[in-house]
VOKOL-238745 format. One record per residue (C-alpha): z, x, y. Coordinates in pm, whole numbers, padded with zeros to 5 digits, always signed. Each point is the difference from the previous one (the first is absolute). Example, Ala and Ser with C-alpha at 12.3 -4.5 7.8 and 13.67 -1.06 7.14 Angstrom:
% residues 2
+00780+01230-00450/-00066+00137+00344/
***
This chain:
% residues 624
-01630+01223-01380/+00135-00281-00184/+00251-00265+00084/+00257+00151-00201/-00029+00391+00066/-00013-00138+00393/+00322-00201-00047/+00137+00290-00161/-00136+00240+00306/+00187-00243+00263/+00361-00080-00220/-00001+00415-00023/-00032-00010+00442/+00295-00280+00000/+00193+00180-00260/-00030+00365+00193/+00103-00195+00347/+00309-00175-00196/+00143+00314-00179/-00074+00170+00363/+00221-00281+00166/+00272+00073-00258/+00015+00378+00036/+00095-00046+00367/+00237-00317-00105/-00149-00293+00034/-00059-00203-00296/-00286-00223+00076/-00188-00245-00245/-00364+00032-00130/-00092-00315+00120/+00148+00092+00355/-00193+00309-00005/-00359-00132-00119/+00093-00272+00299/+00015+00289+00233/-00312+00150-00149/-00157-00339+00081/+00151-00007+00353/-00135+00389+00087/-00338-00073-00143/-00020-00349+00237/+00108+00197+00335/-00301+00116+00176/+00233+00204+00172/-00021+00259-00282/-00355+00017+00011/-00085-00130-00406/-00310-00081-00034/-00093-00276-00224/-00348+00052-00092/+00057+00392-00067/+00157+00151-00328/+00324+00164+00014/+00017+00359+00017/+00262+00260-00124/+00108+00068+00335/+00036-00426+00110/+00203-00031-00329/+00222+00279+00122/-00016-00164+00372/+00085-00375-00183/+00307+00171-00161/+00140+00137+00277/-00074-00266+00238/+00166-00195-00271/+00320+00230-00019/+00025-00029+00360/+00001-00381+00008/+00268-00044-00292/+00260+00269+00168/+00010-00133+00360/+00364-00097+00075/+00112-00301+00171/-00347-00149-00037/-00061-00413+00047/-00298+00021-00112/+00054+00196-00335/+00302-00227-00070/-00175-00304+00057/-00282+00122-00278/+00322+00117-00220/+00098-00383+00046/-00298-00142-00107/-00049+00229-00309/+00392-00068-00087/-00017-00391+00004/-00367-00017-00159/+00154+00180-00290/+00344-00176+00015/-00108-00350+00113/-00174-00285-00218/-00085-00371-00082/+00325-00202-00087/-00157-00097-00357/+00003+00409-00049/+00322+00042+00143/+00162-00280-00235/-00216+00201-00297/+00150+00307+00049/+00346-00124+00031/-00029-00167-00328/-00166+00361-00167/+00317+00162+00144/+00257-00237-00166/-00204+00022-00304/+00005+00369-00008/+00391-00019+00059/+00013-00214-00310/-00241+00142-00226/+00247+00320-00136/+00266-00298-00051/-00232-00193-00179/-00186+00231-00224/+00357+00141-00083/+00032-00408-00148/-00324-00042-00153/-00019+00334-00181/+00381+00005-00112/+00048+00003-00407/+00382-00106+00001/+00179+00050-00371/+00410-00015+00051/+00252-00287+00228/+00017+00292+00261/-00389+00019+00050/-00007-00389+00024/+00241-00009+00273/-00129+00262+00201/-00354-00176+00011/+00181-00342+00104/+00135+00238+00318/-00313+00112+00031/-00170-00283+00018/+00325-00148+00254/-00144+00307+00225/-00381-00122-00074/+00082-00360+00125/+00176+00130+00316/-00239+00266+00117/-00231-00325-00019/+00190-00279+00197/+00144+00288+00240/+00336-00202+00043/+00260+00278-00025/-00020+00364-00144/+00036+00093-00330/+00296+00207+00110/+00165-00292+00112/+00272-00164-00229/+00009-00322+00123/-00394-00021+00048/+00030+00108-00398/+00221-00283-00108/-00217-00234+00180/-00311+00110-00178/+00155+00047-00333/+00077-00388+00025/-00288-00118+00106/-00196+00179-00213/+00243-00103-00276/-00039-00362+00029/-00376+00030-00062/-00044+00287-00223/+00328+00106-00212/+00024+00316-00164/-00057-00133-00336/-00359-00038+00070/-00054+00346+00004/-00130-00004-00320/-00253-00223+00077/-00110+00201+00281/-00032+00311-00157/-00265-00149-00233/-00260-00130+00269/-00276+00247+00119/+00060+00210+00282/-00245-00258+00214/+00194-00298-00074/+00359+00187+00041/-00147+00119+00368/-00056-00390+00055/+00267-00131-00108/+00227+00286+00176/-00197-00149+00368/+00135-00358-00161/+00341+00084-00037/+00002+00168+00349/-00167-00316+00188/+00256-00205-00229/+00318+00199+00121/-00079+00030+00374/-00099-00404-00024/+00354-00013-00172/+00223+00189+00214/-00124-00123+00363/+00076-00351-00139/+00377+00111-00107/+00020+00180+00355/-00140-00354+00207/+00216-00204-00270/+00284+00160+00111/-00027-00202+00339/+00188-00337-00011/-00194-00124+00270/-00350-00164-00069/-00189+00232+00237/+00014+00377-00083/-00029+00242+00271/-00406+00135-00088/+00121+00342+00137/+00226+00046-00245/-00245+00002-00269/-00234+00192+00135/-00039+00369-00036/+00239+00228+00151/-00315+00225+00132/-00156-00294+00148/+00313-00135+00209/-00007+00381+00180/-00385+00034+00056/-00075-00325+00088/+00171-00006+00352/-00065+00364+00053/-00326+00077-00054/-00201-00218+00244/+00227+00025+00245/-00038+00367-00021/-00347-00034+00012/-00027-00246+00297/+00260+00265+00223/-00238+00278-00073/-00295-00182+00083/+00175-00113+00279/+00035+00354+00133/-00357+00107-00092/-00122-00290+00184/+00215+00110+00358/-00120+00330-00035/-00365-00064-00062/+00011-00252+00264/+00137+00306+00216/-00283+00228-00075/-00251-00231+00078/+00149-00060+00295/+00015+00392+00103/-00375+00039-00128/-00074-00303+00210/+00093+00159+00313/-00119+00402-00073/-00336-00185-00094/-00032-00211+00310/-00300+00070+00239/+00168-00048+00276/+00289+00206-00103/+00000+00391+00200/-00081+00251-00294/+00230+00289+00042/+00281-00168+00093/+00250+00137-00321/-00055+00177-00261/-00036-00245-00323/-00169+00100-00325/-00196-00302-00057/-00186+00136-00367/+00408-00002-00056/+00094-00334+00104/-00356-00195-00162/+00095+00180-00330/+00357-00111+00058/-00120-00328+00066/-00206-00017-00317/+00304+00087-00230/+00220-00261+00142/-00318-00253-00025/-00020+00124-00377/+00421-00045-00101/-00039-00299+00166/-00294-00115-00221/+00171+00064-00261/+00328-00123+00036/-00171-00364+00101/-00169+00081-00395/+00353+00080-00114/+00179-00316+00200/-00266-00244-00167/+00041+00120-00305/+00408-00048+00048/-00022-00374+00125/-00233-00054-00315/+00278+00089-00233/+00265-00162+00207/-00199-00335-00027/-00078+00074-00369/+00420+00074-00026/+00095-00372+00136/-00231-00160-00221/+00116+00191-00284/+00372-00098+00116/-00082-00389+00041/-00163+00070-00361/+00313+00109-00125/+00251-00242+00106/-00243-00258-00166/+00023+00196-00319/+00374+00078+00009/+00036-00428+00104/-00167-00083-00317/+00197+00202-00241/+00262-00164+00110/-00148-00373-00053/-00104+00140-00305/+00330+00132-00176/+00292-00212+00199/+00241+00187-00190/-00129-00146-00295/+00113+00208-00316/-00314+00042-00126/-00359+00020+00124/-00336+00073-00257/-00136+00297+00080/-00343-00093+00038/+00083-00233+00322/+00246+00250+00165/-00144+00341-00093/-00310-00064+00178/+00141-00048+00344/+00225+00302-00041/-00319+00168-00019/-00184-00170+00303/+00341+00088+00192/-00038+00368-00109/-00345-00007+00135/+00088-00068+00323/+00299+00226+00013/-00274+00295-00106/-00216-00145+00309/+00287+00035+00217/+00024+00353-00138/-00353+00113+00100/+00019-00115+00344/+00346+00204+00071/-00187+00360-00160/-00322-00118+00207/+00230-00051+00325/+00179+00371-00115/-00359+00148-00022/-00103-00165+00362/+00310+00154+00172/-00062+00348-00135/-00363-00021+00105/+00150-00099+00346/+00273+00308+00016/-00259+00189-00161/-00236-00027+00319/+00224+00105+00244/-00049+00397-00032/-00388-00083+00096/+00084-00089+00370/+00311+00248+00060/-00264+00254+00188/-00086-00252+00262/+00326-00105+00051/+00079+00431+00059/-00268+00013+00228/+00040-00321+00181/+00310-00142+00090/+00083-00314+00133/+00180+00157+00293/-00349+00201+00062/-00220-00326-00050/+00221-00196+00237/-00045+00257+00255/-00375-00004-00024/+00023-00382+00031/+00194+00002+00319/-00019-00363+00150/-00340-00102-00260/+00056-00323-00215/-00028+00027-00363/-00160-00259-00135/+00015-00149-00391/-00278-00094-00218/+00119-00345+00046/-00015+00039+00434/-00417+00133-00017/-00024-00303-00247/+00126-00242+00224/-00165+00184+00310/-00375-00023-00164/+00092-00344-00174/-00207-00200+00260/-00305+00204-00030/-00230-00155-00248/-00320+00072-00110/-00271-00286+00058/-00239+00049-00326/-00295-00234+00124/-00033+00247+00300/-00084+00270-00263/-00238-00148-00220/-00129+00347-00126/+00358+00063-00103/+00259-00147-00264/+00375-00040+00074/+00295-00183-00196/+00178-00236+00203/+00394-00125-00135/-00142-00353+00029/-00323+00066-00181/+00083+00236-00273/+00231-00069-00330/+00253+00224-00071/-00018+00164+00364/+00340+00191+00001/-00068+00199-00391/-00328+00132+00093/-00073+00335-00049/-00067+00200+00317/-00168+00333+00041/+00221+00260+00114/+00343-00114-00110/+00020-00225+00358/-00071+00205+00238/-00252-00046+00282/-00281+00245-00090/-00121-00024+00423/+00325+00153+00104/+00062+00266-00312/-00378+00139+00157/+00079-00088+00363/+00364+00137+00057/-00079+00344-00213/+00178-00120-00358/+00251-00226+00186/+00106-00288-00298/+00042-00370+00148/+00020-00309-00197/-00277-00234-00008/+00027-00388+00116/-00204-00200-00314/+00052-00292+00204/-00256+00145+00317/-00243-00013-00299/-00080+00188-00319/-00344+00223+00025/-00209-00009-00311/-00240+00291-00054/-00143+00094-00322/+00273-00232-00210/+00299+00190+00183/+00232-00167+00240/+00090+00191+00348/+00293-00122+00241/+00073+00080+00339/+00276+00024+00254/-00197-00215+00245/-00345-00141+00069/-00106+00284+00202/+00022+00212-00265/-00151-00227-00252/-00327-00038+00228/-00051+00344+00018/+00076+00123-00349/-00253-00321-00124/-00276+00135+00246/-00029+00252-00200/+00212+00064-00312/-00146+00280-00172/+00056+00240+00241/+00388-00068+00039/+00012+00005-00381/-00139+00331-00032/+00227+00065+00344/+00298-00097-00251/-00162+00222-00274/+00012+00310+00239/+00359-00086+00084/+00108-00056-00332/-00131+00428-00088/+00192+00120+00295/+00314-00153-00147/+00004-00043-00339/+00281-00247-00080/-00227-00261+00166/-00182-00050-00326/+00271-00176-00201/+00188-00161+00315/-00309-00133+00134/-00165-00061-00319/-00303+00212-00040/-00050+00083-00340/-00297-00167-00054/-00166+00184+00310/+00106+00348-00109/-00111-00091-00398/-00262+00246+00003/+00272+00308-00001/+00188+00111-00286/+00155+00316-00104/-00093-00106-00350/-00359-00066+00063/-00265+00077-00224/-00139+00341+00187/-00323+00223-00043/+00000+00362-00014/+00201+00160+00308/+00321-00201-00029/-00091-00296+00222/+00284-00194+00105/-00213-00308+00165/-00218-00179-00203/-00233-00308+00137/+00151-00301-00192/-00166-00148-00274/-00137-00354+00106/+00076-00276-00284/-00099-00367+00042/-00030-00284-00289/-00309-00089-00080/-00139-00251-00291/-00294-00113-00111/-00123-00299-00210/-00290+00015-00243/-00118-00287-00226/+00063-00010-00332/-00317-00038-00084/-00252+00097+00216/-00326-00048-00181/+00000-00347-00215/-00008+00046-00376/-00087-00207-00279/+00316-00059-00171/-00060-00143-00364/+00267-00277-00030/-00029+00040-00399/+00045+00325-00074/+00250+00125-00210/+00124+00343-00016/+00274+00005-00269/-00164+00009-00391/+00225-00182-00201/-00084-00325+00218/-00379+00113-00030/+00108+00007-00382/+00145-00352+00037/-00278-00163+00141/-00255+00174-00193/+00202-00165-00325/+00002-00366+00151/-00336+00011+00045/-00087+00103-00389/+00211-00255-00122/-00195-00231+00203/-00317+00060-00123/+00094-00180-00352/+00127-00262+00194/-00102-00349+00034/+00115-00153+00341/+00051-00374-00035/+00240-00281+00097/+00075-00347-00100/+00294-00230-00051/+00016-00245-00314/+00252-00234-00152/+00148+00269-00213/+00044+00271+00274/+00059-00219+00340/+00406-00010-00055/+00044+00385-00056/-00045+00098+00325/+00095-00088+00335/-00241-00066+00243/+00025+00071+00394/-00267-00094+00237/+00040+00114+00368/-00123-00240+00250/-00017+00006+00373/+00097-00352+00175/-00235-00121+00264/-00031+00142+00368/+00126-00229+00208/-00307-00065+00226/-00013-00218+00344/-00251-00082+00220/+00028-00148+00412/-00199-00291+00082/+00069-00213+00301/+00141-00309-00165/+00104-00060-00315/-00289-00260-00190/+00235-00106-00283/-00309+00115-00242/+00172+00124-00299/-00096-00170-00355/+00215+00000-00299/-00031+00360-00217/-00164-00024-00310/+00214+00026-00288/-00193-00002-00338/+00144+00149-00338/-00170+00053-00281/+00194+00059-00349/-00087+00123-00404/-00204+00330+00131/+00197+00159-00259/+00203+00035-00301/-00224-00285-00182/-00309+00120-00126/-00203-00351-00063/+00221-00200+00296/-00147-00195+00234/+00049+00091+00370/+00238-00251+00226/-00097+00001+00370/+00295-00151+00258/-00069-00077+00373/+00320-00020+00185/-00172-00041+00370/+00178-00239+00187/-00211-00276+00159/-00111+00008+00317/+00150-00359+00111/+00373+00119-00105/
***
């Protein structure tokens, strides 16, 4: 079977289950139901086998089994996987964020202006409905005011006035669509530049009020948002802490089994979805204090800007465009910035609100009233408590030489490494049946086979570094029992090798072995057998052709040389020379043994043909 017909087999399985799901009323995703495919597959509970092809009668099993798990009601565990799918799908990098807020303003101004560009006015009544038109252009840009606002309007009409009068219209209307599109952004960065310099000139006092200036959207989300955040993770936190606490005490070997009736499958899956929103909403608050540090740097930014227009025009009564126009623009730029990070702040509150449906089913089954009463008199401790508790426990590497650990004082960057399992001590998750409690990186950080373990105290690190493998495949095992693990904990990369969209043979196979991929190089010489490489051969003709001609003309040739009377002051004449090397020798003392250098000249070699020869000695005498 090939990879296509077995993709198509296995989207034709998650379709069925999805249009099944929506029959009896509940709209589900695809990707939510090929997650649940993934999760039925994993649980050895359901009796898959990995190795063995798929029959008609397992596919029919898989869909039901998969029915079954996507209609339970008031499910933790289901919710918590409807989390994860919902803010994998919903939730990205800030650059992508910031990308897609600037591919939804331009597809809010695209209509406006292509209706621009592609208009062909003729009469006075065409020509002043494009100038409104392009009024509505420049204000759907800066954002300050609606084009349904009068006063917003007259504000924009004059600012855009004082840079771009209607007259120019003309001039406009001749430029190529690509050019009017650029200057239209021009005119828009000029106007908002323009108008929140009228609105901070308005101020008598030197100092303008920042807030003022800044967007209207950013002065409500900016206080809002993470303090929204912070109160629900606040309450996720308390409850978690709760559950943990109640698990804790069910769990304990000395506790009497028997002694009330708990569902503790309930209360670990319960666990797990608070664990998850909170996860999440710590992704959500980072993001939020990002933008709120990017906001005040964008504000001090500002004020700079809006300070030197001010130096800049001192109510002078006129200013060249080339000095002012530029910082209108730089002050529009920042005012745009200031823009993003109020629609990015919008988008991270609706993610929050958008979570809270996930954990309304633990909340139905669980209530605090109930959880106190299972604590009775038990102390619930935070993450912060079993971090100061285990704090004094510390892991002595030179005891363990057959072992690494990362130490705070011996490792760079201690606190942004990446740990395996989100965190959370892998000992205790194995230990305490699927119980979740923080690690302590400062007992010591485990490395094994590049990854990075932590653990709630040294205890548990000794025995999960005795012998790792075994509590790895222990978290493995835990992780197919309760699917939601994989993304909370982190597992992809263990549970690679299963894919509803796997290539599959004959027999719809659902599991496939994964496909092992390392890089590899290898170097060979050049040349590995030495050749005789002529230095003088020529491949191109015509400088064959060239040489073969020099040579011809060479054969008639007589070479000689010689300088005479008549031909010596035609020419110039260079001669190269090379000056002496300065040589030295070492002797022990200096004898004082040097003689005078000869110095003898001898004159008429040339240019007389019957003249005598004249021979000077210039040596100085010995004596002098």
């Amino acid at each position: 079977m090939s990879r296509a017909h077995a993709e198509s087999v296995i989207k034709n399985i998650i379709s069925e289950i999805a249009q099944e799901c929506a029959v009896r009323g509940h709209v589900v995703s695809e990707t939510l139901v090929a997650f649940t495919v993934k999760a039925v597959v994993l649980d050895p509970r359901n009796g898959f086998n990995v190795d063995r092809l798929l029959t008609k009668q397992d596919v029919q099993k898989l869909v039901e089994l998969c029915l079954e798990k996507l209609m339970e009601q008031c499910s933790p565990s289901l919710d918590t996987i409807k989390m994860q799918v919902y803010f994998d799908m919903n939730y990205t990098s800030r650059r992508e964020f910031l990308e897609e807020i600037h591919r939804m303003v331009e597809s809010r101004l695209s209509p406006v202006k292509r209706e621009i560009t592609d208009s062909r006015v003729k009469t006075r009544e065409e020509l002043d409905y494009l100038y409104r038109k392009i009024i509505t252009f420049v204000q759907l840009f800066t954002g300050m005011g609606s084009p349904k606002d009068d006063k917003a309007v007259q504000q924009a009409t004059a600012a855009l006035q004082s840079v771009f009068p209607q007259m120019e219209l003309g001039a406009f209307m001749v430029l190529l669509k690509r050019d009017k599109e650029q200057q239209l952004n021009e005119l828009s960065m000029l106007v908002t530049g323009i108008q929140l310099f009228n609105k901070a000139s308005k101020k008598e006092s030197e100092e303008t009020d920042i807030h003022e200036l800044m967007p209207a959207i950013l002065n409500e989300a900016l206080p809002v948002t993470s303090k929204s955040i912070e109160h629900e993770l606040s309450v996720s936190q308390t409850l978690a802490w709760k559950y943990t606490a109640v698990l804790e005490k069910l769990t304990d070997p000395d506790s009497q089994p028997g002694e009330c009736d708990v569902p503790v499958v309930l209360l670990k899956q319960a666990l797990y979805n608070i664990r998850q929103h909170e996860v999440f909403l710590k992704m959500l608050l980072a993001d939020a204090c990002l933008c709120a540090k990017h906001v005040e740097s964008l504000q001090s930014e500002l004020s700079s800007k809006v300070k030197l227009l001010k130096e800049t025009v001192q109510s002078k009564t006129a200013v060249p465009t080339a000095r002012v126009f530029p910082l209108f623009k730089s002050l529009s730029k920042v005012w745009s910035g200031l823009k993003d990070e109020a629609e990015l702040l919008n988008i991270l509150n609706n993610l929050m609100h958008n979570l809270q449906p996930f954990i309304a089913s633990q909340a139905k089954i669980f209530s605090e009233a109930y959880l106190d009463g299972l604590l009775e008199e038990s102390e619930v401790k935070t993450d912060e408590q079993r971090m100061t508790e285990s704090s004094d426990e510390r892991i002595v590497p030179s005891e363990m030489k057959t072992q690494e650990w990362l130490l705070p004082e011996t490792t760079a960057n201690f606190n942004e490494l990446s740990l395996q399992y989100n965190g959370v001590c892998g000992y205790t998750l194995v230990n305490s049946d699927g119980l979740l409690l923080p690690g302590n990186p400062h007992i010591g950080i485990f490395k094994h086979k590049e990854k990075l373990y932590v653990f709630r105290s040294k205890e548990a690190a000794l025995k999960f570094a005795s012998s790792p493998g075994d509590f790895i495949a222990e978290v493995a095992e835990k992780a197919k029992h309760s699917p939601e693990l994989i993304q909370l904990l982190k597992l992809h990369q263990q549970f690679s090798c299963v894919s509803p969209y796997a290539e599959m043979q004959p027999g719809e196979r659902l599991l496939v072995k994964p496909i092992t991929k390392c890089e590899s190089g290898t170097q060979t010489d050049i040349h590995p057998v030495e050749t005789n490489i002529v230095k003088s051969y020529e491949w191109n003709e015509w400088e064959l052709r060239r040489k073969a001609i020099k040579l011809a003309d060479l054969l008639t040739k007589v070479t000689h040389s010689a300088q005479t009377d008549l031909s010596h002051m035609r020419r110039e004449n260079v001669t190269q020379t090379w000056l002496p090397k300065n040589a030295a020798c070492q002797s022990k003392r200096d004898g004082e043994s040097n003689v005078p250098k000869p110095q003898i000249y001898l004159a008429g070699l040339r240019g007389q043909r019957d003249g005598n020869m004249v021979k000077t000695n210039l040596t100085r005498s010995v004596d002098e």
